[in-house]
DRENVOVO-756903 format. One record per atom (N, C-alpha, C): atom name; x, z, y. Coordinates in nm, 2 decimals. Each point is the difference from the previous one (the first is absolute). Layout:
<atom 'CA', <X, Z, Y>>
...
This chain:
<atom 'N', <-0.48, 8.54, -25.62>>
<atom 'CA', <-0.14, 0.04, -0.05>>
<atom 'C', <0.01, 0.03, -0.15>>
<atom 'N', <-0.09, 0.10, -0.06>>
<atom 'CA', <-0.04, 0.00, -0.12>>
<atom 'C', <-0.07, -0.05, -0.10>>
<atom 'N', <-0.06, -0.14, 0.03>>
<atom 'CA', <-0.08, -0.07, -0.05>>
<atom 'C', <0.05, 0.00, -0.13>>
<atom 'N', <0.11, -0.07, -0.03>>
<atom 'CA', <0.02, -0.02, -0.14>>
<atom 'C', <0.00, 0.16, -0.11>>
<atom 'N', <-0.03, 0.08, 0.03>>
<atom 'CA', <0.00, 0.16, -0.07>>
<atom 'C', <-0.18, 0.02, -0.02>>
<atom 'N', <-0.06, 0.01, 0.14>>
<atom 'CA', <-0.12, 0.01, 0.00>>
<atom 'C', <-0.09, -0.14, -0.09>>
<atom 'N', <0.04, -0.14, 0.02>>
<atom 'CA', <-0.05, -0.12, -0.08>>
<atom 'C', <0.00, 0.06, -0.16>>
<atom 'N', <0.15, 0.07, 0.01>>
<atom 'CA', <0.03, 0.01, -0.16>>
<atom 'C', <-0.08, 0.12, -0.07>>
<atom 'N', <-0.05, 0.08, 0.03>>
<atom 'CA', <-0.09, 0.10, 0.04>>
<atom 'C', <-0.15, -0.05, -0.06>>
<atom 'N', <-0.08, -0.06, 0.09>>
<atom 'CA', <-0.05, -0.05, -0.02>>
<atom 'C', <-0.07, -0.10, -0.08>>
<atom 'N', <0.12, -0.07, -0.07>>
<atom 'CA', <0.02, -0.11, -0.14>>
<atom 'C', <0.00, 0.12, -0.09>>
<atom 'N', <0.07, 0.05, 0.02>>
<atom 'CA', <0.00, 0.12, -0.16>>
<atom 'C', <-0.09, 0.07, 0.00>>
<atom 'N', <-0.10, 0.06, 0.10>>
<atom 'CA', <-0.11, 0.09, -0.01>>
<atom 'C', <-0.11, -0.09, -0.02>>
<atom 'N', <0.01, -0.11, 0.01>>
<atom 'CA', <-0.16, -0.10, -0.01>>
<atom 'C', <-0.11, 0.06, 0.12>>
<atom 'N', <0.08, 0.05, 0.09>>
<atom 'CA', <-0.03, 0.08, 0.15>>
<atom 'C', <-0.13, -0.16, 0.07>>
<atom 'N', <-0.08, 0.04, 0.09>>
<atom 'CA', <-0.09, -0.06, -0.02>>
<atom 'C', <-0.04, 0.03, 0.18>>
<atom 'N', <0.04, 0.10, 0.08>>
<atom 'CA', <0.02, 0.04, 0.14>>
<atom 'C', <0.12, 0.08, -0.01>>
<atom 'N', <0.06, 0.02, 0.13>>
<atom 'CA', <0.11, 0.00, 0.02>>
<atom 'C', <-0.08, 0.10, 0.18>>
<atom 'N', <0.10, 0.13, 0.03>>
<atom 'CA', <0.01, 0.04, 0.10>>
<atom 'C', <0.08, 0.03, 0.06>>
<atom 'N', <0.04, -0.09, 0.11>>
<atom 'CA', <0.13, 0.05, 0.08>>
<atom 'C', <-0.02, 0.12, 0.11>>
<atom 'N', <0.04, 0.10, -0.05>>
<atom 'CA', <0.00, 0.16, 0.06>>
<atom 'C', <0.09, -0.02, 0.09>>
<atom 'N', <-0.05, 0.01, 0.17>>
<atom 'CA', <0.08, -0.01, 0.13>>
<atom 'C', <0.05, -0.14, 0.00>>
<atom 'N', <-0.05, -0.07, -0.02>>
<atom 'CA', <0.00, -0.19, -0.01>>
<atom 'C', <0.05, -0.04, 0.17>>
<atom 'N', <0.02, 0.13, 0.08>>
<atom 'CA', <0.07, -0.08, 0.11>>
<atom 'C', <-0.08, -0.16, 0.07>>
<atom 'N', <0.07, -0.12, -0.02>>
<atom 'CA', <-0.01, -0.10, 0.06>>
<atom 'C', <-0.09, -0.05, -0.09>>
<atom 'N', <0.00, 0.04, -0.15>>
<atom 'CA', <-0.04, -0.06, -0.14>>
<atom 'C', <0.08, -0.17, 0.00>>
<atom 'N', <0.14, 0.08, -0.03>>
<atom 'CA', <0.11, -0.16, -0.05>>
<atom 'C', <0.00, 0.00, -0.13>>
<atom 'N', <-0.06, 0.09, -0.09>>
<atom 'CA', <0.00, -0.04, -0.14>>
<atom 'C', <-0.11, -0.12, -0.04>>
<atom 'N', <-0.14, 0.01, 0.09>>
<atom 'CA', <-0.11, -0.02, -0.05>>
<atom 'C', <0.00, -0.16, 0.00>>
<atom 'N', <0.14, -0.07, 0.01>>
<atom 'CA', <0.00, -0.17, -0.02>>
<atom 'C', <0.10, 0.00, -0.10>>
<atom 'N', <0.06, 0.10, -0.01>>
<atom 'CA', <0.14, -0.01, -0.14>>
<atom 'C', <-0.11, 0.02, -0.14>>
<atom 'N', <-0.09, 0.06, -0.01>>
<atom 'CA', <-0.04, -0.01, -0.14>>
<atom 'C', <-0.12, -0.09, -0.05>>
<atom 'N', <0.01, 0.00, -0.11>>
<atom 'CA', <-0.13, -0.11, -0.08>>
<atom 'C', <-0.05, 0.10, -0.10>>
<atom 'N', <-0.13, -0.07, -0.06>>
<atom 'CA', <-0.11, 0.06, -0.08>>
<atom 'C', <-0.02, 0.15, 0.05>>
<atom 'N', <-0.01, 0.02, 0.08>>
<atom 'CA', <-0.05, 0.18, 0.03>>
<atom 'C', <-0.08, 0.00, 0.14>>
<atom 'N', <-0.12, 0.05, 0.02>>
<atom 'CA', <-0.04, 0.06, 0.11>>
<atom 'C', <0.05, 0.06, 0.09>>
<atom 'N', <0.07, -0.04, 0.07>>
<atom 'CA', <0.10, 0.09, 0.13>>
<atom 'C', <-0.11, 0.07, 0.10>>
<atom 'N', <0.03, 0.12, 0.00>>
<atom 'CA', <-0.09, 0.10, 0.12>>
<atom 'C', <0.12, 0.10, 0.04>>
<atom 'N', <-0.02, -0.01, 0.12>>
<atom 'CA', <0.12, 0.04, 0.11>>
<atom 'C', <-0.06, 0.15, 0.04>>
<atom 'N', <0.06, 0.11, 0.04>>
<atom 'CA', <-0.03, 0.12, 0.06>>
<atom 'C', <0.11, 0.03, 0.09>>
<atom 'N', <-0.05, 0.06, 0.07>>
<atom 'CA', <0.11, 0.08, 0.11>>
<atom 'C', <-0.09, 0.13, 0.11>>
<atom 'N', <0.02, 0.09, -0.01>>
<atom 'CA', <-0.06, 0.10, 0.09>>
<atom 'C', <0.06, -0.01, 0.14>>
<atom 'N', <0.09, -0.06, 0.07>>
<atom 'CA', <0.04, -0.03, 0.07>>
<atom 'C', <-0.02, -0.15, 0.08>>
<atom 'N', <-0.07, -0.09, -0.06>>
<atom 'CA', <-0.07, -0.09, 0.05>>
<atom 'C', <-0.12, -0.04, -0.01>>
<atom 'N', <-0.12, -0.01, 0.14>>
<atom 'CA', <-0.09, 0.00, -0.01>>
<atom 'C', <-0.08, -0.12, -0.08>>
<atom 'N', <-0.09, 0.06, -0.07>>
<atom 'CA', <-0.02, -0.17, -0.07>>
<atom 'C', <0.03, 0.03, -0.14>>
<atom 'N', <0.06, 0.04, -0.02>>
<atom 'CA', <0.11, 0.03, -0.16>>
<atom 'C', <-0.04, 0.14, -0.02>>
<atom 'N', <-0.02, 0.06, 0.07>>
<atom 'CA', <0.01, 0.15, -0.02>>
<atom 'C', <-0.10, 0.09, -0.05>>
<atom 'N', <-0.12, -0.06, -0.06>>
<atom 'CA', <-0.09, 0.01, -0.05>>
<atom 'C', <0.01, 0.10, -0.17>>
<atom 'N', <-0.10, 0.09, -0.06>>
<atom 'CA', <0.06, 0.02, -0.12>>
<atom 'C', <0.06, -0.10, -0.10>>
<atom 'N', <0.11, 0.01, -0.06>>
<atom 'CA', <-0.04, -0.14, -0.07>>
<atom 'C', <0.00, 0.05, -0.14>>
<atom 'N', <-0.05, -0.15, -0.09>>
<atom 'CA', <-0.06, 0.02, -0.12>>
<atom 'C', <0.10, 0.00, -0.11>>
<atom 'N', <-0.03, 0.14, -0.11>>
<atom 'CA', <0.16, -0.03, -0.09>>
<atom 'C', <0.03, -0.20, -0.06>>
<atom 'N', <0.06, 0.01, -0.03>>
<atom 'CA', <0.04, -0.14, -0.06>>
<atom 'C', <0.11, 0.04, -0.15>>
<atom 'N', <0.02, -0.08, -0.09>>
<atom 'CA', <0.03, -0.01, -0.07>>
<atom 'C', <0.17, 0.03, -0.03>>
<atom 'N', <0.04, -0.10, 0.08>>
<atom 'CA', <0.15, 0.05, 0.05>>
<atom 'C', <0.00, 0.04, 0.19>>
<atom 'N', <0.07, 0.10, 0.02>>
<atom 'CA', <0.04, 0.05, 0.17>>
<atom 'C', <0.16, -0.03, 0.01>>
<atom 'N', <0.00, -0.08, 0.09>>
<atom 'CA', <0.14, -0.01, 0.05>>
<atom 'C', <-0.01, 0.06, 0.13>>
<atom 'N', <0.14, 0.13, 0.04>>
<atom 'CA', <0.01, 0.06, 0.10>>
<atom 'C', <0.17, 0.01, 0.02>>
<atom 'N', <0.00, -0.10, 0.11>>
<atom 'CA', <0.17, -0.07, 0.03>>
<atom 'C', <0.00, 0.04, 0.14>>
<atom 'N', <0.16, 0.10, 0.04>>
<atom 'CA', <0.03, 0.00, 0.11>>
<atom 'C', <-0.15, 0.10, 0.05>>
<atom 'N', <-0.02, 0.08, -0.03>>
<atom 'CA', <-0.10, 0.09, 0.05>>
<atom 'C', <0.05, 0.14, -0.01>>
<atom 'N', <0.02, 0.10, -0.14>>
<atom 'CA', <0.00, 0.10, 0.00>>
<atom 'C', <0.12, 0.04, 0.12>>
<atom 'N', <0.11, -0.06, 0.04>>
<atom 'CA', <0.10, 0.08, 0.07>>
<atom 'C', <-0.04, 0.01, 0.16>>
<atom 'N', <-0.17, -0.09, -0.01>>
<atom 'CA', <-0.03, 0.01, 0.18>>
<atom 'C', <-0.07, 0.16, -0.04>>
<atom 'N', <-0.05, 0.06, -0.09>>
<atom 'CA', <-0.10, 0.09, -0.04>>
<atom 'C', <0.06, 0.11, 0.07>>
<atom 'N', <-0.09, 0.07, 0.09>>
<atom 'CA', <0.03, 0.15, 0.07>>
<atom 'C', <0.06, 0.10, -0.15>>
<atom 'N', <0.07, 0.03, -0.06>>
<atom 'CA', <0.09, 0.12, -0.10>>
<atom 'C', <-0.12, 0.08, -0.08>>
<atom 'N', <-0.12, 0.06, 0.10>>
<atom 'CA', <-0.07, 0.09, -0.03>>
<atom 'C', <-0.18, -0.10, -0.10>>
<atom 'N', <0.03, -0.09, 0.01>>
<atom 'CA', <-0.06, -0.11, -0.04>>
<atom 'C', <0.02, -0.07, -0.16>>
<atom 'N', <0.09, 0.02, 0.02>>
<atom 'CA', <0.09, -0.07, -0.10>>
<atom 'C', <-0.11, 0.01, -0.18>>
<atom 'N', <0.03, 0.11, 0.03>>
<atom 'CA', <-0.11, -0.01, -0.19>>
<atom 'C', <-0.10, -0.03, 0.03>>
<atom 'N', <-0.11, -0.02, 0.12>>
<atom 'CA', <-0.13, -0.02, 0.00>>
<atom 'C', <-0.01, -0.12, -0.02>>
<atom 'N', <0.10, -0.14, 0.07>>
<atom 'CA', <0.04, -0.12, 0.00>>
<atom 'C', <0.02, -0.05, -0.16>>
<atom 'N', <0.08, 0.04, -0.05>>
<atom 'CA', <0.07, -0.01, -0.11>>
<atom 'C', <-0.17, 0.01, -0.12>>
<atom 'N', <-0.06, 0.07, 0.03>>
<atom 'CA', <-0.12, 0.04, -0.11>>
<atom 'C', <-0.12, -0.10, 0.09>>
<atom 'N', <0.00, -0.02, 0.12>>
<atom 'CA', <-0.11, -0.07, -0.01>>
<atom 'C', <0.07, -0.18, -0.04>>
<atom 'N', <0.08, -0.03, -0.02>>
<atom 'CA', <0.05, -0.17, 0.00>>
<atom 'C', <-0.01, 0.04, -0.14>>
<atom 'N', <0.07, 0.10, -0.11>>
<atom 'CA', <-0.01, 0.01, -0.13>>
<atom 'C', <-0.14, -0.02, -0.06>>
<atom 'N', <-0.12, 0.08, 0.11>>
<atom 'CA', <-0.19, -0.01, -0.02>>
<atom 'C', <-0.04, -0.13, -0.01>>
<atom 'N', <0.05, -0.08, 0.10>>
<atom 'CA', <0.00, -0.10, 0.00>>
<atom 'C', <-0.01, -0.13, -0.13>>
<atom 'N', <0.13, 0.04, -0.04>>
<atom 'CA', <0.09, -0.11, -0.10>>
<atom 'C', <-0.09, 0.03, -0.14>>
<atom 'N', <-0.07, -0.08, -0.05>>
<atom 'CA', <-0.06, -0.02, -0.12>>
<atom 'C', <0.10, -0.02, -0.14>>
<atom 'N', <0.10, -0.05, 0.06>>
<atom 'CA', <0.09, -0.09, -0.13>>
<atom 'C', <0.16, 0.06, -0.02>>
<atom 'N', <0.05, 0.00, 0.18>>
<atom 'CA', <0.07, 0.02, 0.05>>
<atom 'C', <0.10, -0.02, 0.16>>
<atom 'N', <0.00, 0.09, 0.02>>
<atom 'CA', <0.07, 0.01, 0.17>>
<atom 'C', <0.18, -0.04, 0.03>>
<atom 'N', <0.03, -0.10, 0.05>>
<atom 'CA', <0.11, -0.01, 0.04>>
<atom 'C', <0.06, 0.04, 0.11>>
<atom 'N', <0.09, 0.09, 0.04>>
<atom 'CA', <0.04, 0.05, 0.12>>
<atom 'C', <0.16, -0.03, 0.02>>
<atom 'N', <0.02, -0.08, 0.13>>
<atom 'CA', <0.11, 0.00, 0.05>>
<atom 'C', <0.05, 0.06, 0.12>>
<atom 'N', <0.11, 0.06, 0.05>>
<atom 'CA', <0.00, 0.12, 0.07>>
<atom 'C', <0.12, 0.02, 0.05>>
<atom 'N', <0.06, -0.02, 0.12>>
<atom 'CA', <0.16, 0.04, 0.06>>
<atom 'C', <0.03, 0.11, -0.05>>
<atom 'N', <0.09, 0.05, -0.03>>
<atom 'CA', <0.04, 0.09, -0.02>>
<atom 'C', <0.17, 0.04, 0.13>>
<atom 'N', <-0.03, -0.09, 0.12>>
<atom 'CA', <0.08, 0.04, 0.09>>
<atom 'C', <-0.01, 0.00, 0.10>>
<atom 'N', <0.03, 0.08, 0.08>>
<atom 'CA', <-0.06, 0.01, 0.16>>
<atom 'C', <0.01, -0.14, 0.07>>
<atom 'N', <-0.08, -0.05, 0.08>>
<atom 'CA', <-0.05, -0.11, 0.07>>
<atom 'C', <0.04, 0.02, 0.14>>
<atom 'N', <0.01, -0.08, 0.10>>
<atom 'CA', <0.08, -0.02, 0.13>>
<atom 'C', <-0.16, -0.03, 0.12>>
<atom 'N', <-0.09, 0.01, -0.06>>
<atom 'CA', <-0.12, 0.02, 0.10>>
<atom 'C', <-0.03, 0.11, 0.01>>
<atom 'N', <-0.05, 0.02, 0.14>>
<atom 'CA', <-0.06, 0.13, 0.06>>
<atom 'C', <-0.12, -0.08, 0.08>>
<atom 'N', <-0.10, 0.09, -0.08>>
<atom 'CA', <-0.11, -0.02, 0.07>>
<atom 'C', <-0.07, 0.05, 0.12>>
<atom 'N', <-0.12, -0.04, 0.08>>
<atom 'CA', <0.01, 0.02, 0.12>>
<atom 'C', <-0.02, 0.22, -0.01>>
<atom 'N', <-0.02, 0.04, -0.06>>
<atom 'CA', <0.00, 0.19, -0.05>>
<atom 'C', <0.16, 0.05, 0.02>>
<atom 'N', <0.08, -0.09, -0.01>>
<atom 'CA', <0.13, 0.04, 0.01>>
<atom 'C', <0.06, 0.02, -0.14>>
<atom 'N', <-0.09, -0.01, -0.11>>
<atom 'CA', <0.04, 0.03, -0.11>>
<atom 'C', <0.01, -0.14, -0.06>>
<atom 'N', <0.12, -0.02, -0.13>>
<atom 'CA', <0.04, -0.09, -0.08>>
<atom 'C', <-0.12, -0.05, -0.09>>
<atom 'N', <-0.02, -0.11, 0.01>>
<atom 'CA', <-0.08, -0.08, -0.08>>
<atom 'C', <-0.02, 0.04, -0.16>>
<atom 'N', <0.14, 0.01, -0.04>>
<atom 'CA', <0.05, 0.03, -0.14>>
<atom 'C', <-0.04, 0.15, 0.03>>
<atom 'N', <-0.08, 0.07, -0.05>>
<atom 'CA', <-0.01, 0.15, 0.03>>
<atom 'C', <0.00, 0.09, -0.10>>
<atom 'N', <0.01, -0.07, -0.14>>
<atom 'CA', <-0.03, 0.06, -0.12>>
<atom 'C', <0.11, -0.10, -0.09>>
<atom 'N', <0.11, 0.05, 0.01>>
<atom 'CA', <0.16, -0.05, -0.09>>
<atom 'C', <-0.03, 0.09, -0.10>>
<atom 'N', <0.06, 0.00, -0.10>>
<atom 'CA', <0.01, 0.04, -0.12>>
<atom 'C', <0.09, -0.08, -0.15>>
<atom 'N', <0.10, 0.02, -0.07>>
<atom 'CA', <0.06, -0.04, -0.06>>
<atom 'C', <-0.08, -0.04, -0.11>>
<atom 'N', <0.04, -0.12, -0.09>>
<atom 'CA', <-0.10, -0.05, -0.12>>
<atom 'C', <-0.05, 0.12, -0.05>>
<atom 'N', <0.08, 0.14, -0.02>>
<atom 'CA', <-0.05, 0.09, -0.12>>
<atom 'C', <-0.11, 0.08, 0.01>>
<atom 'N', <-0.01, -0.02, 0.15>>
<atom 'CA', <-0.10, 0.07, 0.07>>
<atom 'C', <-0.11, -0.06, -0.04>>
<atom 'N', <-0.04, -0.11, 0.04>>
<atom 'CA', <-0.04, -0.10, -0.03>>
<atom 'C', <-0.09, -0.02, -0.16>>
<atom 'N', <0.11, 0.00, -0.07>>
<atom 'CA', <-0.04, 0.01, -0.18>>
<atom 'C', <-0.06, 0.13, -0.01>>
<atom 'N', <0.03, 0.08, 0.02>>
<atom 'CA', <-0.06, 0.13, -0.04>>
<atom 'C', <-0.16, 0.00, 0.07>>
<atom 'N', <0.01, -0.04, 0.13>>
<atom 'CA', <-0.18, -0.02, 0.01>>
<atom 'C', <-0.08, -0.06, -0.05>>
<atom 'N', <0.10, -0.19, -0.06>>
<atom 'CA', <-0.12, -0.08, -0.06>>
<atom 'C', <-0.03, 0.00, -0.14>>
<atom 'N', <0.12, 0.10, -0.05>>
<atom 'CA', <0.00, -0.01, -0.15>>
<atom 'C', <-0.17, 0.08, -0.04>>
<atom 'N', <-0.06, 0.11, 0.13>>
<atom 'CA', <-0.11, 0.03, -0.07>>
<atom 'C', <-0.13, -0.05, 0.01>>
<atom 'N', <0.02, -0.13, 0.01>>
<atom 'CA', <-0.09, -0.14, 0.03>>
<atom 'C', <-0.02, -0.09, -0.11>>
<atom 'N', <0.13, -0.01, -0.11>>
<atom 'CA', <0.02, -0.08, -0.06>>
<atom 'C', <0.11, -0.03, -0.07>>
<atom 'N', <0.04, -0.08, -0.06>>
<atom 'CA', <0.06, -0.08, -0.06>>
<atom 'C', <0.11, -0.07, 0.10>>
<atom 'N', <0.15, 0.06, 0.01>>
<atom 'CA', <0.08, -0.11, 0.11>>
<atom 'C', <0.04, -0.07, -0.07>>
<atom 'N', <-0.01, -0.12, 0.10>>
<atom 'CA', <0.11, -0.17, -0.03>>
<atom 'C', <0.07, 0.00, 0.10>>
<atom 'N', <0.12, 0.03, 0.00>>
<atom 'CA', <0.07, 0.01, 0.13>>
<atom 'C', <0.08, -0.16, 0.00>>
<atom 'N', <0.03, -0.04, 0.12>>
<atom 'CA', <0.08, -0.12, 0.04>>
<atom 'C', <0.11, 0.01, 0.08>>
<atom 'N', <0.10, -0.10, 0.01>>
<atom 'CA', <0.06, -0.02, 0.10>>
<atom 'C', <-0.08, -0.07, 0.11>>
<atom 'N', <0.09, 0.14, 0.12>>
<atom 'CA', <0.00, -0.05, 0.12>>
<atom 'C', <0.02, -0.12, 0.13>>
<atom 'N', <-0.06, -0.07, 0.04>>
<atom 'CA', <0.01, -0.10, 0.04>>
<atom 'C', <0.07, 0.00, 0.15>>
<atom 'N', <0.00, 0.11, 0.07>>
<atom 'CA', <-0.01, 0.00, 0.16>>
<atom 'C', <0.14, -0.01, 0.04>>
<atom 'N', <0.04, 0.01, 0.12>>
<atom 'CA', <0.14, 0.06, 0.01>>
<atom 'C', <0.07, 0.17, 0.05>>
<atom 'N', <-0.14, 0.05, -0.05>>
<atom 'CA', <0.01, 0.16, 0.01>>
<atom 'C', <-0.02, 0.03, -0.13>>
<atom 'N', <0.02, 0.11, -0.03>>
<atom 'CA', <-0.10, 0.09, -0.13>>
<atom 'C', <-0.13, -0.03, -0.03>>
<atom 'N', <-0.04, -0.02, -0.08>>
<atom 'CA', <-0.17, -0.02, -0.02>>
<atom 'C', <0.00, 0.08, -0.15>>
<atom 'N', <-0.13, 0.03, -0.04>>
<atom 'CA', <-0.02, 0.03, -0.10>>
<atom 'C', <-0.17, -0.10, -0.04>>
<atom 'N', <0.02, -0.06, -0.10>>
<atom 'CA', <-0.08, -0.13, -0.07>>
<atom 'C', <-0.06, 0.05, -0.09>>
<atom 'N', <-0.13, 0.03, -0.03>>
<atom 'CA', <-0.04, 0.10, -0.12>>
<atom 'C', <-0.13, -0.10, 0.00>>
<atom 'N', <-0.06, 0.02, -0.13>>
<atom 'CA', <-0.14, -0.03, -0.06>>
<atom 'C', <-0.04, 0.07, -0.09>>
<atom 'N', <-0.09, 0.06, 0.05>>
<atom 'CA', <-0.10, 0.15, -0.08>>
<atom 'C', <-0.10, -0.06, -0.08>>
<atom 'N', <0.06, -0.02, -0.11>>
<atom 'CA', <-0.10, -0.02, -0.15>>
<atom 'C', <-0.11, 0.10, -0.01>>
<atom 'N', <-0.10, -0.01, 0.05>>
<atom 'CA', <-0.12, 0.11, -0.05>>
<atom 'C', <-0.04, -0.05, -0.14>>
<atom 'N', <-0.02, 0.13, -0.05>>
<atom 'CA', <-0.07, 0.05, -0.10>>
<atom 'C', <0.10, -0.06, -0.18>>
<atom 'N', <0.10, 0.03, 0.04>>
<atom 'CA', <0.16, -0.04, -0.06>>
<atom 'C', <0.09, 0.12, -0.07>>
């Protein structure tokens, strides 16, 4: 998990809510302290509601489920979001799930550079090392930097 990236995030922004963009199961929302955790996901009912920007947006393991043609609309609404700043973490390699469509889970691969060149018009990158045992690209979008 990314806890310790997004916590650190958070301590340095004096961030005050926290949005986890496609929060899945929401496994972050017991890893952090001092922040208001609010979970979104358009694919689970309950979660899927508009949600409200927050201060810092964390969006992990989401953009490569993103249909291709989608891609910048995603990318600009989690950036609308982020008050402070947006963290995004992101495969950057094809995945071994196939969903019940026939199509790969991972549907939107793209090499880090791809990647930088979209978020850089967001913000300010802090790029990291990767944690996974694939490719990932680990970025935090400094708004207004």
């Amino acid at each position: 998990m990314h806890a310790d990236l997004v916590q650190s995030v958070i301590d340095r922004s004096g961030a005050r809510a926290l949005l986890d963009y496609g929060c899945g199961k929401q496994t972050l929302s017991g890893a952090l302290s001092g922040v208001e955790y609010r979970g979104y996901d358009p694919a689970l009912p309950g979660l899927d509601g508009p949600p409200a920007p927050a201060d810092v947006v964390y969006c992990g393991d989401v953009m490569e489920h993103v249909e291709e043609q989608f891609t910048d609309a995603v990318l600009a609404d989690v950036a609308s979001m982020a008050g402070k700043a947006a963290i995004f973490t992101i495969c950057c390699a094809e995945g071994n799930r196939i969903l019940g469509d026939g199509k790969p889970a991972h549907r939107n691969v793209h090499p880090v550079e791809f990647w930088r060149g979209k978020l850089s018009a967001y913000g300010r990158l802090e790029e990291h090392e990767g944690i996974a045992s694939k490719p990932e690209y680990r970025v935090v979008v400094w708004k207004g930097n």
